[in-house]
C-alpha positions in Angstrom: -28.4 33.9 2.0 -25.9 34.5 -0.8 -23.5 31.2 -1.6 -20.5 31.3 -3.3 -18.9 28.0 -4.6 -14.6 27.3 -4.7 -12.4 24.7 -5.9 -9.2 24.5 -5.1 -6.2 22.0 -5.4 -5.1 20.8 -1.8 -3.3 18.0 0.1 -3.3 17.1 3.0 -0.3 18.0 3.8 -1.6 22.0 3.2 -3.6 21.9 6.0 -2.4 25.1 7.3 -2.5 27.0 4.2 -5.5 26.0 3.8 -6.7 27.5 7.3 -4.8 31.2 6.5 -7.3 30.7 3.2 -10.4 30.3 4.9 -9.8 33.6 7.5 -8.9 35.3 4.7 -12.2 34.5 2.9 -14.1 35.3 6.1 -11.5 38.3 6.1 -13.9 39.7 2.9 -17.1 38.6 3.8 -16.8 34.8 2.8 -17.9 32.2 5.9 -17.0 28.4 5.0 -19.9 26.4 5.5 -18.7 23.0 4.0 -15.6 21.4 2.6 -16.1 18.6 0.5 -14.6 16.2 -3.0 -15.6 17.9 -6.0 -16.3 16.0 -9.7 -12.6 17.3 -10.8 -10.5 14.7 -9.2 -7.7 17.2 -8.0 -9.7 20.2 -6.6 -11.7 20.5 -3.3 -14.9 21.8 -3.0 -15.3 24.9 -0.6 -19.0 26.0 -0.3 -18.8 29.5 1.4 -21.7 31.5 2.5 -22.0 35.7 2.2 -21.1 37.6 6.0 -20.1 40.1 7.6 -16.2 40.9 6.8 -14.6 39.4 10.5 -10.8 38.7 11.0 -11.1 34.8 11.9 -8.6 32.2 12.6 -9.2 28.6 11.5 -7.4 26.1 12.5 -7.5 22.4 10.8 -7.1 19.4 13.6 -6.5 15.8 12.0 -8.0 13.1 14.3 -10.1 10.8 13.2 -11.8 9.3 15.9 -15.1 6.8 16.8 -18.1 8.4 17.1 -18.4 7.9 20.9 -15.3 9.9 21.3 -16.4 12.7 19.1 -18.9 14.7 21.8 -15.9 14.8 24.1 -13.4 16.0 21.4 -15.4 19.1 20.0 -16.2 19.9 23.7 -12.7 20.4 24.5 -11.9 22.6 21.8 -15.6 24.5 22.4 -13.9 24.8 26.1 -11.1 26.8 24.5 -13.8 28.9 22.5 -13.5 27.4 19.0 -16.2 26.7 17.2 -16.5 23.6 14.9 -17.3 24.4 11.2 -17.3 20.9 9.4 -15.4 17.9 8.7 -14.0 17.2 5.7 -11.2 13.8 4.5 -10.6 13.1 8.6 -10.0 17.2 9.1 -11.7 18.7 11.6 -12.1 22.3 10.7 -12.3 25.3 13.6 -12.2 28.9 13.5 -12.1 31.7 16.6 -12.5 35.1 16.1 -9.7 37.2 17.2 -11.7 39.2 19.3 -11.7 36.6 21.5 -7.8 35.6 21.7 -5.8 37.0 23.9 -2.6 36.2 22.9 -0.5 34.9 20.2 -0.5 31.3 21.6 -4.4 31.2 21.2 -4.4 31.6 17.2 -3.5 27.8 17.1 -5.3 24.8 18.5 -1.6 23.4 19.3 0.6 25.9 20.3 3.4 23.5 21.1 5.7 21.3 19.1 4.7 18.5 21.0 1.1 18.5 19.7 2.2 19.8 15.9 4.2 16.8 15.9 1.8 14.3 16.8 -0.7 15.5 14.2 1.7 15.1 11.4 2.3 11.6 12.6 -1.0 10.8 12.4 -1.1 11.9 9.2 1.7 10.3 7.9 0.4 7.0 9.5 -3.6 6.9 9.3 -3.2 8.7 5.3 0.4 8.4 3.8 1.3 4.9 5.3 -2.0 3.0 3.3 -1.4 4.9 0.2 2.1 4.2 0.1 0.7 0.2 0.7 -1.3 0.4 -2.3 1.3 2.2 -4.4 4.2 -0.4 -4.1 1.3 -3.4 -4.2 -0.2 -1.6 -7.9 3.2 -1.4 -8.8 4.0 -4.9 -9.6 0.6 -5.5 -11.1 0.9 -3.1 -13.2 4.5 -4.1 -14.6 3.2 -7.8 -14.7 0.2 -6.3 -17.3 2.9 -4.7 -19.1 5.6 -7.6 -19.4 2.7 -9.8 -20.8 1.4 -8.2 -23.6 2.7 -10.0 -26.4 0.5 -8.7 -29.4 0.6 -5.2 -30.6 -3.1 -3.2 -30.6 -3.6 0.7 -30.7 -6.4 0.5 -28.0 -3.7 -1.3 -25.8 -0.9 0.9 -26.3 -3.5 3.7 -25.3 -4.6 2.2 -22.1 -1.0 1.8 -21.3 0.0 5.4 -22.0 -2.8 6.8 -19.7 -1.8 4.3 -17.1 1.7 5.6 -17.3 0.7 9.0 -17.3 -1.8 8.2 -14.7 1.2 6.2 -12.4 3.6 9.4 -13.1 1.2 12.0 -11.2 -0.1 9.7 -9.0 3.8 9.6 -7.6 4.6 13.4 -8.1 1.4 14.0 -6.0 1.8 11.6 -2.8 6.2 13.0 -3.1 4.9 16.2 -2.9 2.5 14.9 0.2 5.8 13.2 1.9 8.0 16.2 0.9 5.7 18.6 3.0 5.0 16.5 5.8 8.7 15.9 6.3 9.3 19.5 5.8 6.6 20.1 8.6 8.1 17.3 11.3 11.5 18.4 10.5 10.9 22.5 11.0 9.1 21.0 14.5 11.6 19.0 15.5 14.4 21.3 15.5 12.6 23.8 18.0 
């Protein structure tokens, strides 16, 4: 069986651009069989295996759960005929071949705003809500280091720089996050 091995940069908060990437893979022959961190920091890891060229929705369903809920869970969507690929960062990660949808409410797992509403809340509270925490606790710390250097060394000022730099895309990267997620519940909420 042939493998073929992807990184990519993704948030959470590109959930569903990541699931028109997958059925396009699958689209040219390219089945995911795991999603998972890679070494780079920034990229995910997409292990793909060789197929036959199908047109295949996937859908990506956040809800972390306990294990004793989790055999009723993938039932239900099995129930509605999607099959479970993996898990990957609390997604759950689905796909349905169009042969077997008949209509255009059936390419997503929720089809109403009600349900695309409460996954980006859960998102925004179970992922975005801790980060935030530790951002405006590291915060402080961090300007305390600063305020109390009080001799000069190069191997300081380094450490500081790459902290900075470090503190500067840490922030660009969890706006971005909120930005789409907000972009997301607001486009729901006005339907």
């Amino acid at each position: 069986m042939e493998k073929k091995i992807v990184y990519r940069i993704a948030t959470i908060a590109d959930y569903d651009r990541e699931a028109l990437y997958l059925g396009e893979m699958h689209a040219q022959g390219w089945k995911i069989k795991e999603v998972s961190y890679s070494n780079l920091v920034v990229a995910v890891k997409y292990t793909f295996e060789k197929c036959k060229p199908e047109q295949v929705a996937y859908q990506l369903d956040f809800y972390p759960m306990k294990k004793s809920e989790r055999a009723s869970y993938l039932q239900l969507f099995k129930d509605f005929g999607w099959e479970h690929v993996t898990d990957f960062n609390g997604f759950s990660y689905f796909r349905k071949h169009h042969s077997e949808i008949e209509s255009d409410a059936e390419f997503e797992i929720y089809n109403d705003t009600a349900g695309k509403l409460a996954m980006v809340k859960r998102i925004l509270i179970m992922r975005m809500l801790p980060i935030l925490l530790l951002f405006s606790v590291l915060l402080p710390v961090f300007s305390k280091f600063l305020s109390r250097g009080s001799y000069f060394s190069w191997e300081m000022l380094l450490i500081v720089i790459i902290d900075c730099v470090l503190l500067i895309v840490f922030a660009i990267q969890i706006s971005y996050i909120f930005w789409r997620l907000f972009q997301k519940w607001k486009v729901l909420s006005d339907k």
